[in-house]
FINUTOR-255781 format. One record per residue (C-alpha): residue number from 1; chain; residue in three letters; x, y, z. Coordinates in Angstrom, 2 decimals. Last residue first. Example, Ala and Ser with C-alpha at 12.3 -4.5 7.8 and 13.67 -1.06 7.14 Angstrom:
REM residues 2
REC; 2; A; Ser; 13.67; -1.06; 7.14
REC; 1; A; Ala; 12.30; -4.50; 7.80
//
This chain:
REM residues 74
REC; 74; A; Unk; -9.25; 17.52; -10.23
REC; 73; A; Unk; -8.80; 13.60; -10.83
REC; 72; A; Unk; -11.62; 13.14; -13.45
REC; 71; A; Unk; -13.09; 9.47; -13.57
REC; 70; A; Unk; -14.52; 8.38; -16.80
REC; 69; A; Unk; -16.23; 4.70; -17.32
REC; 68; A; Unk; -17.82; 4.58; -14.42
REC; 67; A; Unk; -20.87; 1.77; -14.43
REC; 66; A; Unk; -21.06; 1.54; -10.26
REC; 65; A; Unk; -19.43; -2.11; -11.05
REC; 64; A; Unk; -16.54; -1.05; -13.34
REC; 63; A; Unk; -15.49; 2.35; -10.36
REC; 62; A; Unk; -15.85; -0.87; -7.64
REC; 61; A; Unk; -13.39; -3.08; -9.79
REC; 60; A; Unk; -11.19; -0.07; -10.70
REC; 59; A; Unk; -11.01; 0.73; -6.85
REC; 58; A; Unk; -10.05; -2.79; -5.50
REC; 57; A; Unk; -7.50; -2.85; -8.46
REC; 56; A; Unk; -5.59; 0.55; -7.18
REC; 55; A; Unk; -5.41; -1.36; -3.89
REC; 54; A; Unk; -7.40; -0.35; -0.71
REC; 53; A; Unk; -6.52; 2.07; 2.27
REC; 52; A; Unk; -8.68; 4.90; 2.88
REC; 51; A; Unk; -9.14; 3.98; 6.31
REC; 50; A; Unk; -13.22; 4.60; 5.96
REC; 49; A; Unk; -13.19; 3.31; 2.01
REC; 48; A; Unk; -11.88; -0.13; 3.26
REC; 47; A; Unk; -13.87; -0.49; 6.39
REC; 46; A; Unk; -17.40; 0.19; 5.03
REC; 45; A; Unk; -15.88; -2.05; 2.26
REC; 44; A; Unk; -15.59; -4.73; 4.38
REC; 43; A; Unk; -18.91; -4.39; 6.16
REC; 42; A; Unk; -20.44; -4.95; 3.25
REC; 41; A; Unk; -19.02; -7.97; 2.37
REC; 40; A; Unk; -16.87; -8.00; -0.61
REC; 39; A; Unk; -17.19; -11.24; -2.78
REC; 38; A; Unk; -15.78; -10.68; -6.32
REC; 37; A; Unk; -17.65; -12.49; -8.93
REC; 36; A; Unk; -19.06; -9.76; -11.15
REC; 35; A; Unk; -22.73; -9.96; -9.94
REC; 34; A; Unk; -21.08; -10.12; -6.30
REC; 33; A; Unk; -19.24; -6.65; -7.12
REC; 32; A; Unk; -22.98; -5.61; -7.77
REC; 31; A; Unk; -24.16; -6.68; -4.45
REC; 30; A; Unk; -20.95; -5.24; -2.72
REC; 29; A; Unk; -22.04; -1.80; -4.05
REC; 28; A; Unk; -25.50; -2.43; -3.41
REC; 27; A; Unk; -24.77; -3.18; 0.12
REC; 26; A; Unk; -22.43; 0.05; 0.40
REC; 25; A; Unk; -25.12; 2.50; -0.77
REC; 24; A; Unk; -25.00; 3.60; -4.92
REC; 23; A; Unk; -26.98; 7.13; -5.31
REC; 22; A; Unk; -24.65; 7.28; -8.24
REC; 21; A; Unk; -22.76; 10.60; -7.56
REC; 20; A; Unk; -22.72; 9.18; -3.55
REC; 19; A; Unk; -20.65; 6.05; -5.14
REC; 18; A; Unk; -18.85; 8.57; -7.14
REC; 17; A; Unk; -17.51; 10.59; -4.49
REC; 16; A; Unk; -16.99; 7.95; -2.25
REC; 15; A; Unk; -14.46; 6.56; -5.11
REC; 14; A; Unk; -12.78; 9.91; -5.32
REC; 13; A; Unk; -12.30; 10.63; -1.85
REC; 12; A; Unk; -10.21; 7.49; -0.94
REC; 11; A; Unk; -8.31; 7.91; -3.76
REC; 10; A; Unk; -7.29; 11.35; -2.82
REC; 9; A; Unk; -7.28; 10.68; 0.40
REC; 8; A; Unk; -5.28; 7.90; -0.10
REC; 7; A; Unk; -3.06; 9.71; -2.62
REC; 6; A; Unk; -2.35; 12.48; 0.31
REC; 5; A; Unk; -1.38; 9.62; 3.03
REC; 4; A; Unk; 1.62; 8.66; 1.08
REC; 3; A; Unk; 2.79; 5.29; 2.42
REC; 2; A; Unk; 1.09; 3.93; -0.70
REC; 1; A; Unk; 0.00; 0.00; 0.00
//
C-alpha cells in the first residue's frame, strides 16, 4: 500500500464521491461486485473506504461495477 497519506485521500475521496454521484449505498455496491464475482461484504468495504486504504485494483473493480467509465482527478 502507498505510504503517502495524500493519494489515499485522494483515492479514498474519489471513489466515495462517485458512489454518492450514483446514489450507490455500500450493500448495493458489494451486491454488484457479487454480480461480477468478487465477494466483498459490506462491512468490508465500510472499512476499506473509511481507512482509505485499498489497492488501485479494489477501486477499478468498484469504479466497473457503479458503471464509471470516466473518472476526473481535479
Amino acid at each position: 500500500m502507498s505510504d503517502k497519506p495524500e493519494f489515499e485521500a485522494m483515492a479514498q475521496g474519489l471513489l466515495k464521491a462517485e458512489l454518492k454521484r450514483r446514489g450507490v449505498t455500500y450493500a448495493q455496491l458489494s451486491a454488484k461486485l457479487a454480480e461480477m464475482g468478487i465477494e466483498e461484504a459490506e462491512p468490508n468495504i465500510r472499512n476499506k473506504l473509511a481507512r482509505g486504504k485499498f489497492s488501485a485494483a479494489f477501486m477499478l473493480e468498484c469504479l466497473q461495477a457503479i458503471g464509471c467509465s470516466t473518472l476526473r482527478l481535479e
